[in-house]
N, C-alpha and C positions, 0 to 999 in steps of 0.2 A: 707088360711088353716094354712100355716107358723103361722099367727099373732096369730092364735088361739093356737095353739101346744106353742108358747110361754106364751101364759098367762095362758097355765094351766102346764105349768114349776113356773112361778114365784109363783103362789098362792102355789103352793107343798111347792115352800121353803119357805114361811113366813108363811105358815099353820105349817109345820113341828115340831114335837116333841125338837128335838133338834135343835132350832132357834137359841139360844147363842151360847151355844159352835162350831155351824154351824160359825156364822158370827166371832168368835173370829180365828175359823183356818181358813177363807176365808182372813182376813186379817193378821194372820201370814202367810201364802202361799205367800200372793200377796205381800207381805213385799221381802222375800229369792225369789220369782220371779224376782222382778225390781232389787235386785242386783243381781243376775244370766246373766239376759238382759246386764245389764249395765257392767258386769266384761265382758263375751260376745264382748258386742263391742269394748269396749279396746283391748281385746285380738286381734280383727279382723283386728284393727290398729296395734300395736304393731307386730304383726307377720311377719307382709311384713318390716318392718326395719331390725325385728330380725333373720329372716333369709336370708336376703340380704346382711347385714351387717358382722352378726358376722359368720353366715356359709357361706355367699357368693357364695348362689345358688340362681337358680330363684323362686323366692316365688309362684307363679304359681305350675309351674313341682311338687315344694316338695310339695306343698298341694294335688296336685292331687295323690300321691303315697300312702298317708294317708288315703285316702278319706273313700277305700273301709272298714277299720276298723271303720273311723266314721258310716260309713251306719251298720255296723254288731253291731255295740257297743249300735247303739240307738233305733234296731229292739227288742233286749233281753231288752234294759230301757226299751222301751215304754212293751214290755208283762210283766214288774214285776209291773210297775206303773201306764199307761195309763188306764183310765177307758172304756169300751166296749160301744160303740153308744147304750146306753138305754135309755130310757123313762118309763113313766111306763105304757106299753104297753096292759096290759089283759086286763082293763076295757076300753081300743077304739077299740077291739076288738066288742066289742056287740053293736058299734055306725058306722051310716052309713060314714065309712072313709074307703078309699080305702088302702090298705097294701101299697102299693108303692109310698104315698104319709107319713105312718109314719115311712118308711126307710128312706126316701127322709130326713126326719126331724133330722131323726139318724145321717144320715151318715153328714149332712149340721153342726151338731153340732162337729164334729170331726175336718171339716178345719180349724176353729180360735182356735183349741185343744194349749195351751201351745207348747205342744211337737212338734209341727210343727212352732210355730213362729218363738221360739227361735233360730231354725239355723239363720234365718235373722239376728237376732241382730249381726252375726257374719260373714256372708260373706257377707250382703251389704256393712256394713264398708270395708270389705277388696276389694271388688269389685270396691270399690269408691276408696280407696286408686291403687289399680292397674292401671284405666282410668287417674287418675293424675298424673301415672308414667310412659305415655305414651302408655297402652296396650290399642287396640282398643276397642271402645266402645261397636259394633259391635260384635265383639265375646264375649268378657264378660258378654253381654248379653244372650248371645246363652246359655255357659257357664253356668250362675245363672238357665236358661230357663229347662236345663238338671238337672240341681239339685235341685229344684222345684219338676219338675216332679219323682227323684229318693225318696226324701223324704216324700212325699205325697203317694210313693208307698210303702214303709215301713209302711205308717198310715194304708192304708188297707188289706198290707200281714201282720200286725201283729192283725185285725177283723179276718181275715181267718185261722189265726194261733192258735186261741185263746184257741181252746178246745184242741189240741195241744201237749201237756206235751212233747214228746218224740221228736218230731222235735224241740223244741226251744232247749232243751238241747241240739241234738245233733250240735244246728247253732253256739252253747257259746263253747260247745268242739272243734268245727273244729277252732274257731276265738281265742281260748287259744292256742291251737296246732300252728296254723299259726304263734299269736302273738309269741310263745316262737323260734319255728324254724326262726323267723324272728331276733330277737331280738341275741340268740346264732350264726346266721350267714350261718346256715345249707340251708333254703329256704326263698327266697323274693317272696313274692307273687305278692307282689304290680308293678315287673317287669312286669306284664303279667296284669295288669290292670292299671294302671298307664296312658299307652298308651290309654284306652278307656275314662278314667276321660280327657285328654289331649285332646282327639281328637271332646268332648264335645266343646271347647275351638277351635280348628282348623279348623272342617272341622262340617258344618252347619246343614249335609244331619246326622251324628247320632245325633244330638241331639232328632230326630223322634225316636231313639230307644227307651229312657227310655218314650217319652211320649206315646207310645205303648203300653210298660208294663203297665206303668201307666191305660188308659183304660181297658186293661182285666184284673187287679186286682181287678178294681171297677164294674166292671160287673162280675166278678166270687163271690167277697162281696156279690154284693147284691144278687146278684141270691142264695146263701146261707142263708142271710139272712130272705129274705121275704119266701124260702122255711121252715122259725122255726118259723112261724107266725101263728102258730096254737094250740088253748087250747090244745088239744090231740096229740102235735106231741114233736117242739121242747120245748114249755113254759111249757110240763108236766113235772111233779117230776118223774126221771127217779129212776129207784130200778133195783139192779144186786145182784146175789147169788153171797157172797163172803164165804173161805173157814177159817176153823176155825184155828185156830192156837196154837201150843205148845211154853207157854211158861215159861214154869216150872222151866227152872234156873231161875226167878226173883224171885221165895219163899223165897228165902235167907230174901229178905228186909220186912219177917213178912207180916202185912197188909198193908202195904203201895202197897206191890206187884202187887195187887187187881188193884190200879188206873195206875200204871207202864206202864202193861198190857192195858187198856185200851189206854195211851196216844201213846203209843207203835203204837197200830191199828189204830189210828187212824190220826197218820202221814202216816201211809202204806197205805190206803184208801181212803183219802180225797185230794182234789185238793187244798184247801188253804192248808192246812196245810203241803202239798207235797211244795208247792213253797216255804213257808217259810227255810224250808231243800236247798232248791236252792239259797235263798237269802243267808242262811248263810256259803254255799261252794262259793259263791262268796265275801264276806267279807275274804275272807281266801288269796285272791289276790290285796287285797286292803293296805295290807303291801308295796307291789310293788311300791307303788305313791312317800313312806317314805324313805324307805330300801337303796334304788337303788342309790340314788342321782339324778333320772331325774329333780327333781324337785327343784330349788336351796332354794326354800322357806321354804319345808317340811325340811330341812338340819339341823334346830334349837334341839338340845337335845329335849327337851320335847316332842316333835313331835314325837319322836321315840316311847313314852308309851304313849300315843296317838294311835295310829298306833297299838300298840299290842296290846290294849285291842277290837278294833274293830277282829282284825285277831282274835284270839282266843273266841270272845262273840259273833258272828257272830249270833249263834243259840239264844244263851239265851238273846240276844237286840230284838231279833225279836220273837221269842215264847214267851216270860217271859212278855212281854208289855201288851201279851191279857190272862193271868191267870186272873179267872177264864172264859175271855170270849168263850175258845177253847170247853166249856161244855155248852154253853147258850143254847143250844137250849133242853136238859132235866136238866138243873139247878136247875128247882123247884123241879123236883120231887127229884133229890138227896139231895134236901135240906129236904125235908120231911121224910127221911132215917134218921137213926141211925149210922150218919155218926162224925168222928170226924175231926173235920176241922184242924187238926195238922197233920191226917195220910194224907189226901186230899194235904198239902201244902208239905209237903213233897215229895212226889209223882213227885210235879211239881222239886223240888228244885234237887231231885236226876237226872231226867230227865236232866237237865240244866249242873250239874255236868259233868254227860257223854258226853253229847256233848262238853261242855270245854275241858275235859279229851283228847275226839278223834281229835278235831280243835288243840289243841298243838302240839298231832302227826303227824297229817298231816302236820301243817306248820314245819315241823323240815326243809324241802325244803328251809327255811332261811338260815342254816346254811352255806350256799354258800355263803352269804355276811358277815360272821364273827360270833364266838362265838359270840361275846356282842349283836348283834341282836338279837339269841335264847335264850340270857339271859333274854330280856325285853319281850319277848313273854312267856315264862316259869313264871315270875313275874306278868305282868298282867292276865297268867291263873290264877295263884293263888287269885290275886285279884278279878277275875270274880267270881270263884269256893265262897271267904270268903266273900267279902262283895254287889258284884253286886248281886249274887242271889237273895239277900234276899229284895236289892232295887226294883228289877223288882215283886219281890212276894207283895210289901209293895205298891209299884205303885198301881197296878194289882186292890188294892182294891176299885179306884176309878176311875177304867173305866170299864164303863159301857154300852159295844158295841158289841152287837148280833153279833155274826160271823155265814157267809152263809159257811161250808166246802163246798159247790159244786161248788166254785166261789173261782178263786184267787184275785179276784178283791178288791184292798187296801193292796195288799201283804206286804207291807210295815210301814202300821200305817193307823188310822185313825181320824175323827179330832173331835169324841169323846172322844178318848184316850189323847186329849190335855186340858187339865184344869189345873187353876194353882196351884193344887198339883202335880200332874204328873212333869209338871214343874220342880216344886224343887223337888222333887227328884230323878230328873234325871241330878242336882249338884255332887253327891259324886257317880254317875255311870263315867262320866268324868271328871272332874273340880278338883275333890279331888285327884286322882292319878297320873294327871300332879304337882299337888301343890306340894305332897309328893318330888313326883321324882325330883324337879324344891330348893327344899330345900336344900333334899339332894347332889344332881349334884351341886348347888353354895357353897355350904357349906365346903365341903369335895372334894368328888370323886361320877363319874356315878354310881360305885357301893354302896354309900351309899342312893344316889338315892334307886338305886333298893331294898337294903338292907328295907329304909322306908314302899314302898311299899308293897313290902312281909311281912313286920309284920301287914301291917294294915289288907289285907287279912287273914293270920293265928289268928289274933285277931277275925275277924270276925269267925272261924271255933271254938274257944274258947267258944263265947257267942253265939253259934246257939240256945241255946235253950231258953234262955234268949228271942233274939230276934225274936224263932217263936212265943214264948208266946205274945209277942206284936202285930207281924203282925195276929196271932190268932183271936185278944180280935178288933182287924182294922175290919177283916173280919165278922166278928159276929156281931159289929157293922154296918155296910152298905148293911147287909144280904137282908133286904127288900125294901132298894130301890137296889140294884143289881135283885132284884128277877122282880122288877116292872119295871124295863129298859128294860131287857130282852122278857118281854111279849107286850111292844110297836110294832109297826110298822111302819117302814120307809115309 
């Protein structure tokens, strides 16, 4: 039954509409995989030196005090990234296949999942390095035997999680909160669990705890699962009255208001589009890596506007990549309107603005590591707001990828959005405002750095209309194959 569920997986992909550009991001993925793996196991070595060494603690203990952040940190990855054990299921529905043998195929495709390997890359090495430095074999195996079972159970609390919205958030709130009371020195969590990662490692009898959870995780999945295994149940198109909305302060912005208003609703309403809002309040913490100095790498100038244009474009990296995808699914018909494609990009472009605008306020929370930190943040808004917009609108025109809103699934990108236009230009979204800043910082001074930057932004707010006429005459061009993308099926 397996062999057959696999080959009507393979014939899907090499029947499929999008074959190239499928196989061109299969082997950019598998590329940024193996060196993900391979950084991975260095680090897995490297850690037991480096914390023996230079902090002169036992690398065990400190890994174990970590641990439970790593488990909280790759529950929220895997639900913005992991894909949900699908097949395509409605048509073995009407063939004599038993449901619990195409869960069975679902759920078997999850354990070789990426998101479960890759811990490997990194504590077998350290595992290995520990048995060489004397720790018994014996427990370290127990030890791996627990965190196996701990990670595999994140693989299926985050299938059960999946519909979710409200619980994942609140798991990122509480793991910010922790992180920060941990961090400022107020609360350790990790005193009160530490001891249970440790005693993984000690005492042989819990290692049965997490592979406990582990079973009724997978028996609560599936039992969820095979219960949505039904045309009329969970694979229907669910419909709910939703309520209408005032939102009559946008008139200001003429007709552009018109689509404001809609893109407005339909972040408040949809599931992709809610997560993308998610992705980009967590870019807003990703300053942290740069800012702080944990990291001695990130420590280089550049790095710094680097680093702010992610904190502040959080939104517009991640909305702006699927203009006009966020509409595929009545595309045509607005394209059959008496619509003009400059009030439509606008629409998007203001959208993007606001969120810039509000991501700079919120990260003012910089300001605890130095004015010139909230200087490169305030500089790369500006650069987002003058000339990123109009790259992600300009991209925008040559991806060509149906978005499901009832589905967060690809919250992040997808690997029709990768072609080698796309590509370039998404050069002067980051590449250009490190060179700028990288000119001016060798040149002169950091401020003339930022000074470059800022003008190149403000230039961009100079020629906007210049440059919608471009991205315009883009979009008007690729109207009909955008219009015939959209009507494919995956």
């Amino acid at each position: 039954m397996w062999k057959h569920f696999i080959t009507l997986q393979w014939k899907s992909f090499w029947r499929s509409a999008s074959l190239t550009s499928g196989l061109f991001m299969k082997i950019f993925m598998g590329f940024w995989a193996l060196w993900l793996a391979f950084m991975s196991a260095v680090g897995g070595v490297a850690i037991f030196k480096l914390i023996k060494e230079h902090f002169e603690l036992d690398p065990l203990e400190t890994i174990n005090k970590f641990l439970i952040y790593w488990l909280a940190f790759d529950l929220i990855f895997r639900y913005a990234l992991q894909k949900m054990p699908v097949i395509n299921i409605k048509p073995l529905l009407t063939l004599p296949f038993h449901k619990n043998k195409i869960v069975s195929f679902a759920f078997g495709k999850t354990l070789f999942s990426f998101f479960n390997i890759i811990h490997a890359f990194f504590f077998v090495p350290f595992s290995i390095t520990l048995i060489r430095n004397g720790y018994p074999i014996t427990n370290v195996l127990l030890w791996n035997l627990g965190l196996i079972a701990l990670v595999y159970g994140n693989n299926f609390l985050n299938i059960i999680l999946n519909k979710k919205d409200n619980l994942i958030f609140l798991i990122g709130g509480i793991l910010v909160l922790l992180g920060g009371l941990h961090y400022f020195g107020y609360f350790d969590i990790s005193v009160y669990t530490g001891p249970f990662f440790q005693g993984l490692y000690d005492t042989s009898i819990i290692t049965l705890i997490p592979i406990i959870i582990l079973l009724i995780l997978i028996g609560i999945s599936f039992r969820s699962f095979s219960k949505d295994l039904y045309l009329d149940a969970g694979l229907a198109t669910k419909s709910k009255d939703v309520q209408t909305e005032n939102l009559d302060w946008l008139n200001r912005f003429g007709k552009t208001a018109t689509f404001l208003k809609n893109d407005i609703k339909l972040i408040k309403r949809n599931k992709r589009a809610r997560s993308t809002v998610m992705v980009s309040i967590l870019f807003l913490f990703y300053g942290l890596l740069f800012f702080t100095g944990a990291i001695e790498t990130y420590n280089g100038p550049v790095w710094r506007i680097f680093a702010a244009i992610f904190v502040t474009g959080g939104f517009l990296l991640s909305f702006g990549q699927f203009v006009p995808s966020w509409d595929s699914s009545y595309y045509p018909l607005m394209m059959s309107q008496n619509i003009k494609y400059k009030e439509y990009l606008s629409s998007k472009w203001w959208l993007m603005v606001i969120a810039t605008l509000l991501s700079t306020v919120l990260a003012s929370g910089y300001l605890y590591f130095g004015w010139e930190v909230y200087v490169a943040i305030l500089v790369a808004a500006i650069y987002n707001m003058g000339v990123n917009s109009h790259v992600v609108l300009w991209a925008g025109a040559y991806v060509k990828t149906p978005i499901d809103l009832t589905s967060n699934r690809k919250a992040f990108g997808d690997r029709q959005a990768f072609n080698a236009k796309t590509l370039l230009l998404s050069l002067p979204k980051m590449a250009l405002p490190m060179i700028l800043y990288a000119i001016g910082y060798y040149a002169y001074s950091p401020y003339a750095g930022y000074a470059l930057v800022a003008i190149a932004g403000m230039a961009g707010f100079a020629l906007r209309d210049k440059v919608f006429d471009i991205i315009e005459n883009i979009y008007k061009s690729e109207k009909y194959k955008t219009i015939s993308a959209y009507k494919q099926k995956k």
